[in-house]
KOLPA-50890 format. One record per residue (C-alpha): residue number from 0; residue in three letters; x, y, z. Coordinates in Angstrom, 1 decimal. Layout:
ATOM:NUM:ALA:X:Y:Z
...
This chain:
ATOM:0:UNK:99.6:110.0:72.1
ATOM:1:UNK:102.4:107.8:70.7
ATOM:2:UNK:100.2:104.5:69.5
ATOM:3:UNK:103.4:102.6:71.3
ATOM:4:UNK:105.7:104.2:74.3
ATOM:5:UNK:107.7:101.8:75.8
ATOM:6:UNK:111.0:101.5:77.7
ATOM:7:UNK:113.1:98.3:77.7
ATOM:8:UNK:116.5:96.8:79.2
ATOM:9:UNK:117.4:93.3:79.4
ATOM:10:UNK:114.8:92.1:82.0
ATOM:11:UNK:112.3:94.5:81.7
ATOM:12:UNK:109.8:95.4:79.3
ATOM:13:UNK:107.5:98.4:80.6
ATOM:14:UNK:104.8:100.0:78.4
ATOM:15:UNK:103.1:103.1:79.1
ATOM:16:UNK:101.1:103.5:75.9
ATOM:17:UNK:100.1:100.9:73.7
ATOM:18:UNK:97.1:99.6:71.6
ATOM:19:UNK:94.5:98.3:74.4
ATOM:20:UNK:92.2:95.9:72.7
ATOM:21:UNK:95.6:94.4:71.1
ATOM:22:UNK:98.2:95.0:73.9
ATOM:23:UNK:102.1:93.9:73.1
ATOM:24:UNK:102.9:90.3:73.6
ATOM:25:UNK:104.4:88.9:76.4
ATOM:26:UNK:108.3:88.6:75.3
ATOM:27:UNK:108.2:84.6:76.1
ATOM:28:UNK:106.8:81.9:78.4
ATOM:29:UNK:110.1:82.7:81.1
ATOM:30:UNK:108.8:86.4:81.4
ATOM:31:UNK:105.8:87.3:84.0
ATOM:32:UNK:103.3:90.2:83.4
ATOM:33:UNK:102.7:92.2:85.8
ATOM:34:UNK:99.5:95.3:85.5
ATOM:35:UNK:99.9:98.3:87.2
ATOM:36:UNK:97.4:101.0:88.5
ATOM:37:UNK:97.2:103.1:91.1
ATOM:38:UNK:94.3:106.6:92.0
ATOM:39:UNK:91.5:104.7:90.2
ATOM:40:UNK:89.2:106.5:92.7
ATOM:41:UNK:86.1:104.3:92.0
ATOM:42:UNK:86.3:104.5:88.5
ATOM:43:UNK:86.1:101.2:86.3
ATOM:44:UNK:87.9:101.1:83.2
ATOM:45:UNK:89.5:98.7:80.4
ATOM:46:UNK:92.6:96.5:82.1
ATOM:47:UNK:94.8:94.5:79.7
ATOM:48:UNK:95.3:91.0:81.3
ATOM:49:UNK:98.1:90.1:83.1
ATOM:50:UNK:99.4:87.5:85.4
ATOM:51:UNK:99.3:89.9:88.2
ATOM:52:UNK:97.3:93.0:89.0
ATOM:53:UNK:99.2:95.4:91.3
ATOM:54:UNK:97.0:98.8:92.5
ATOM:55:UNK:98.8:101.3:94.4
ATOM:56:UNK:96.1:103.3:96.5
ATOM:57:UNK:93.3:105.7:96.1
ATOM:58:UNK:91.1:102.9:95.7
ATOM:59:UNK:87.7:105.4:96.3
ATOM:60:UNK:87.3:109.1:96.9
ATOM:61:UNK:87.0:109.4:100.5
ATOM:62:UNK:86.4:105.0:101.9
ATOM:63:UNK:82.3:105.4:101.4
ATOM:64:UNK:80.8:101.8:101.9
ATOM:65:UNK:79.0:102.4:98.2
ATOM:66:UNK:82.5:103.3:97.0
ATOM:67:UNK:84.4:100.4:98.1
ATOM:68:UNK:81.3:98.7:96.5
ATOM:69:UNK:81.7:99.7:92.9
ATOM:70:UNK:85.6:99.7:93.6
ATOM:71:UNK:85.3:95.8:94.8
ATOM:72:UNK:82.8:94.2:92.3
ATOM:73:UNK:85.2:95.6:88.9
ATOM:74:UNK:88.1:94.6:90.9
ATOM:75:UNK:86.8:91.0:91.4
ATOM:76:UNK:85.2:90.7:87.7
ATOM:77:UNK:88.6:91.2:86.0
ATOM:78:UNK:90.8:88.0:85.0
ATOM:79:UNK:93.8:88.2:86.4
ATOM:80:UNK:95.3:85.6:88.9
ATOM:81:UNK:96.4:87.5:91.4
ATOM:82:UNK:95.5:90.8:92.2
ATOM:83:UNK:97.7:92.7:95.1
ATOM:84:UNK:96.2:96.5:96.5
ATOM:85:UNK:97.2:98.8:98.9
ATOM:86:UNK:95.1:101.6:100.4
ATOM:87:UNK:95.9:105.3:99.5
ATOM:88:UNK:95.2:108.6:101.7
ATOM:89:UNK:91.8:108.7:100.5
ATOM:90:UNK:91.1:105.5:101.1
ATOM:91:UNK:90.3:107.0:105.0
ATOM:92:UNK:87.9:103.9:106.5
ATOM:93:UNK:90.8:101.5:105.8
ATOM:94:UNK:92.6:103.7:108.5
ATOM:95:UNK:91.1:102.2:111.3
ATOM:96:UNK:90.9:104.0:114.8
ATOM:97:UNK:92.3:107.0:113.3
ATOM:98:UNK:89.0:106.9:110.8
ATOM:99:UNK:86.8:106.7:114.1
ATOM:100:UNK:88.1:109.8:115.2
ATOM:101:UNK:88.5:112.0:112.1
ATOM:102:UNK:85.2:110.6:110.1
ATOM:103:UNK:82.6:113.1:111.0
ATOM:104:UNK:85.3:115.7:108.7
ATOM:105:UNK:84.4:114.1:105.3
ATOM:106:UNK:81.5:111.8:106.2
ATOM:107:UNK:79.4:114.0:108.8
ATOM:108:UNK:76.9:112.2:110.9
ATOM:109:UNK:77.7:109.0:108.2
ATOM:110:UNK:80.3:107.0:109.7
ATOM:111:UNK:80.8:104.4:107.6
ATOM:112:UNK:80.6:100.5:108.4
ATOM:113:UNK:84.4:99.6:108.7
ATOM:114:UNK:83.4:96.1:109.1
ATOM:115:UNK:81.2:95.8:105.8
ATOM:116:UNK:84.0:97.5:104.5
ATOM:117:UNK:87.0:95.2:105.5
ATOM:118:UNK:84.4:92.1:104.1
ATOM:119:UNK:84.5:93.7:100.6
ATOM:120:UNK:88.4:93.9:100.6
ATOM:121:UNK:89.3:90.5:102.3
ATOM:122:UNK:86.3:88.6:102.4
ATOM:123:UNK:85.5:85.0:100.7
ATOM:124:UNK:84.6:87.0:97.6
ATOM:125:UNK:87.6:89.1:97.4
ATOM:126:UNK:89.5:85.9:98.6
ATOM:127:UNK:88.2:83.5:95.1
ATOM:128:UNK:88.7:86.5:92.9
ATOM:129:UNK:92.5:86.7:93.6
ATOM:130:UNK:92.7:90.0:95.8
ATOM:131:UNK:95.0:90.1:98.5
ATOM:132:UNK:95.0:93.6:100.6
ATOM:133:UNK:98.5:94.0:102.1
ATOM:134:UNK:99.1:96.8:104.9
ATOM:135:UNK:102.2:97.0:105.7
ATOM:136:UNK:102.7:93.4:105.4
ATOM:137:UNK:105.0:91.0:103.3
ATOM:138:UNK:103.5:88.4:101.2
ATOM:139:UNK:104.9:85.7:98.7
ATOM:140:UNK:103.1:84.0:96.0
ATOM:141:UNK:103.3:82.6:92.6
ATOM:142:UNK:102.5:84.1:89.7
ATOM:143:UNK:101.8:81.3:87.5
ATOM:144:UNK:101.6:77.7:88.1
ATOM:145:UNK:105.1:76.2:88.4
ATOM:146:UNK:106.4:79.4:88.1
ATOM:147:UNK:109.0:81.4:90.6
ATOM:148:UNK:108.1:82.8:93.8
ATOM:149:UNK:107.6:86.5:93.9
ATOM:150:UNK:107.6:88.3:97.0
ATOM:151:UNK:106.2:91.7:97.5
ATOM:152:UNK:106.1:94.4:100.2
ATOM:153:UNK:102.7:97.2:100.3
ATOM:154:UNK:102.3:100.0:102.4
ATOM:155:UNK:99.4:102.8:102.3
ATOM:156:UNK:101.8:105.8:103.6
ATOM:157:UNK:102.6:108.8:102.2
ATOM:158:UNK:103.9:112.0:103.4
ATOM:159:UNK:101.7:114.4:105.6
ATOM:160:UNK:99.5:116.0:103.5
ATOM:161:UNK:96.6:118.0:105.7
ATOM:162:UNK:95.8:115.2:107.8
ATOM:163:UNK:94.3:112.9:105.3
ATOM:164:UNK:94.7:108.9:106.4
ATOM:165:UNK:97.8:107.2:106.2
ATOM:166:UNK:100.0:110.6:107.1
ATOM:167:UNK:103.0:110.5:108.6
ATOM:168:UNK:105.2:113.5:109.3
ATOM:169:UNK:108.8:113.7:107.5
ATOM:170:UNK:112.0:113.5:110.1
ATOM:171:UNK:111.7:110.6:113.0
ATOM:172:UNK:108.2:109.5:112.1
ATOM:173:UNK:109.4:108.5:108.6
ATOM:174:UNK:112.2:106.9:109.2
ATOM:175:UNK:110.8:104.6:112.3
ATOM:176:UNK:107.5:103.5:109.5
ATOM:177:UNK:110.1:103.3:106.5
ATOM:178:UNK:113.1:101.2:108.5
ATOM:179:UNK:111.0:98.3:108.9
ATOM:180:UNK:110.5:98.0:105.1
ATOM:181:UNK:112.0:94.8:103.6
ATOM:182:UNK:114.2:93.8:100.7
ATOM:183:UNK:111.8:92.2:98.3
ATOM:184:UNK:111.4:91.6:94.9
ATOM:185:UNK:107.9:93.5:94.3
ATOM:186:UNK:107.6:97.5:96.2
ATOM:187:UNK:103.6:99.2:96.6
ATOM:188:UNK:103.3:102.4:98.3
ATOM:189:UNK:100.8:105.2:98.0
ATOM:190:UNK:103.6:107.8:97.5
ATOM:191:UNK:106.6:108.5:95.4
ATOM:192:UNK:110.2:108.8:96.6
ATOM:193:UNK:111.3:112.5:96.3
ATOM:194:UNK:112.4:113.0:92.2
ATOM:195:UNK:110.8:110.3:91.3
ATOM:196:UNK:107.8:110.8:89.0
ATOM:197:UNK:106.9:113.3:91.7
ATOM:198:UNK:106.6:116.2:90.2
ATOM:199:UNK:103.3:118.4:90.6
ATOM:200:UNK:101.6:121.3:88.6
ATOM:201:UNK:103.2:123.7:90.6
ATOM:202:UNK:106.3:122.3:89.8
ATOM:203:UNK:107.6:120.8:93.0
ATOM:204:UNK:109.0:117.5:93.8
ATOM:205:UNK:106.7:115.9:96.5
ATOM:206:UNK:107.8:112.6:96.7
ATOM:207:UNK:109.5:111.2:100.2
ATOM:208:UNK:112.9:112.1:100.4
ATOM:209:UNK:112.9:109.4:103.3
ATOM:210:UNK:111.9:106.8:101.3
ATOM:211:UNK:114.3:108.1:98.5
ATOM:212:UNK:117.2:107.1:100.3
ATOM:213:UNK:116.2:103.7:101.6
ATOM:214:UNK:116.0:102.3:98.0
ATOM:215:UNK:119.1:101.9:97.7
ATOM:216:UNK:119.1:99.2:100.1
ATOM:217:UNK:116.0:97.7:98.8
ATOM:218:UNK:116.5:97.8:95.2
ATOM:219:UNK:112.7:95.8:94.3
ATOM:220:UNK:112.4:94.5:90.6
ATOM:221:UNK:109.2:97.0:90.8
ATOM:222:UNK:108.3:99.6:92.9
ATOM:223:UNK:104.9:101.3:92.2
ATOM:224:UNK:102.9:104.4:93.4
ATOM:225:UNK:100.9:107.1:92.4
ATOM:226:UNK:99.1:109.7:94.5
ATOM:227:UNK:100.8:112.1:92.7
ATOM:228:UNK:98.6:112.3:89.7
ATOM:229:UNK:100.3:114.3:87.3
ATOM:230:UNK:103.7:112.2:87.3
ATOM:231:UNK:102.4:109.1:85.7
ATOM:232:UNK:104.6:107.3:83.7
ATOM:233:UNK:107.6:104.9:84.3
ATOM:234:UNK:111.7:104.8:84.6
ATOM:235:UNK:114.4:102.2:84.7
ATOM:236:UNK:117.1:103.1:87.3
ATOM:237:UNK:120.3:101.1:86.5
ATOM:238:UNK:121.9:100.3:90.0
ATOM:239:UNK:124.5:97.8:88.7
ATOM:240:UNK:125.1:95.9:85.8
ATOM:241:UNK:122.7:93.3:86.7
ATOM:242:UNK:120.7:95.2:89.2
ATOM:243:UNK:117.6:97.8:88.5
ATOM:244:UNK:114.5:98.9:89.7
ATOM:245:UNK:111.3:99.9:87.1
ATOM:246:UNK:109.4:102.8:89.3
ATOM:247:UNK:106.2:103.3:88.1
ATOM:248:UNK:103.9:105.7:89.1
ATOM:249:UNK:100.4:104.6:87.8
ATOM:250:UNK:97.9:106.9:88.7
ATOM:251:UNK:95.2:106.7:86.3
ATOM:252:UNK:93.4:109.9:87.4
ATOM:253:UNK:93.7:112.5:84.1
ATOM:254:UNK:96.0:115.6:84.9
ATOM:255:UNK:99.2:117.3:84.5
ATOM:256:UNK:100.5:117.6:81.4
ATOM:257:UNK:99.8:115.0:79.8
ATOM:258:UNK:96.2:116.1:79.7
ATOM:259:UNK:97.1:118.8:77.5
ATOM:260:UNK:98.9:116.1:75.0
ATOM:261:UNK:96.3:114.2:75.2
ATOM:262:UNK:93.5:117.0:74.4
ATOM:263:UNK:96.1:118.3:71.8
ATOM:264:UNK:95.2:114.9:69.9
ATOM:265:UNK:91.7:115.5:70.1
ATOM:266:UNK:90.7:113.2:72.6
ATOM:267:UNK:88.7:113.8:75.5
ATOM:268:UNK:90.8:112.7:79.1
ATOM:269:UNK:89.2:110.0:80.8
ATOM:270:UNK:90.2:107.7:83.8
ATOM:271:UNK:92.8:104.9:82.6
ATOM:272:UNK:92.1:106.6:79.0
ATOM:273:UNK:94.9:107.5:76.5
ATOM:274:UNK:97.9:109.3:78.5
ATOM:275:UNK:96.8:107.6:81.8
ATOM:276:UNK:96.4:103.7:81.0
ATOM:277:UNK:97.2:100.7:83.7
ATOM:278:UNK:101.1:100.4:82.9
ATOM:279:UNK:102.3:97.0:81.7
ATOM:280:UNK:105.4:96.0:83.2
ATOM:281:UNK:107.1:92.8:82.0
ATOM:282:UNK:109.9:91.3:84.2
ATOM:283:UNK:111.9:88.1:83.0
ATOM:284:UNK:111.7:85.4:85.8
């Protein structure tokens, strides 16, 4: 891989690939840092610091109580001041009374503690270290001290996908859940919009065309997802002269094509390794 990839404009800085014990500066004191991953999937892995950590989903494999555990405790050990998650369509015990219906098809006899599990993600120690789980839900918050207010939107949904949690079917159900999204400045949700970093092995775009066409109205500073593995990377899409969106799709889970580059430079593909590290995304205040 490129020691450096990045893409800039004037109030963005967004780096894909870069050096991760000495990451790129921040471009001044007026500029916020924000980190992006998404599809970490339990794993625990090197994050450059930032001023805010934003995960988009696919926090664990299938929402195990020992998942959520290891998921929780690297989550709360790293440094960042505010860290914002989302659940993803694996994340299937955060998808409560659906979950108590549809557990015994991944989790047998187990059914998790949903309770226990909630505690890890919003309890006192999630709430000292800085992690705020959103669910459809709009928050504000400050970066920084003194610094701007940000506000952000987060929603676990993507597309129907074999009945995995968080589904919603394309037509009238996706437009009722994806109407009541907000203008902000900040966008999470598990899934793409159709086009969009979306594309799979197989070659097909399976991103939300749904969602697609409501960002024109929205038009965040950031919107990030993942769930589709294989698209990770970033793009600036101009809107106006003074008006774009950086979509980022930060999946950190190794596959696609850039497995091959990566393997082509001799290095082995690892989870938020070379080809699939947290994406840096630097927005001027």
């Amino acid at each position: 891989m490129a020691s450096t990839e990045v893409i800039e404009s004037p109030s963005a800085r967004v780096y894909i690939e870069y050096d991760p014990v000495q990451p790129p500066p921040l471009p001044g004191p007026e500029w916020t840092r924000f980190i992006c991953i998404s599809d970490t999937h339990s794993h625990a892995f090197p994050v450059p610091d930032g001023d805010v950590l934003l995960h988009s989903g696919d926090l664990t494999d299938t929402g195990k109580l020992k998942d959520f555990e290891i998921t929780m405790d690297w989550l709360c050990k790293l440094p960042h001041h505010k860290k914002i998650i989302i659940a993803g369509n694996h994340d299937l015990t955060l998808h409560r009374g659906w979950y108590e219906i549809n557990y015994s098809r991944w989790h047998g006899s187990h059914q998790q503690d949903v309770t226990k599990i909630m505690d890890l993600i919003k309890g006192e120690r999630a709430q000292k270290a800085g992690i705020v789980y959103l669910e459809d839900e709009e928050y504000e918050f400050q970066a920084k001290d003194g610094g701007r207010i940000w506000s952000i939107y987060g929603s676990p949904w993507s597309p129907w996908f074999y009945d995995w949690a968080f589904n919603y079917q394309p037509g009238a159900e996706a437009e009722k859940l994806l109407s009541k999204f907000p203008k902000t400045d900040l966008l999470l949700t598990h899934g793409p919009p159709h086009k969009t970093l979306d594309t799979t092995i197989g070659g097909d775009n399976a991103g939300c065309p749904t969602l697609a066409a409501r960002l024109p109205k929205l038009r965040p500073r950031i919107h990030l997802f993942g769930h589709i593995h294989e698209g990770h990377g970033a793009k600036v899409h101009k809107w106006s002269e003074d008006d774009s969106t950086v979509f980022v799709n930060a999946a950190n889970w190794p596959m696609g094509p850039r497995v091959n580059e990566v393997r082509s430079k001799g290095i082995r593909p690892t989870f938020g390794g070379p080809g699939f590290r947290p994406i840096i995304v630097d927005l001027l205040d």
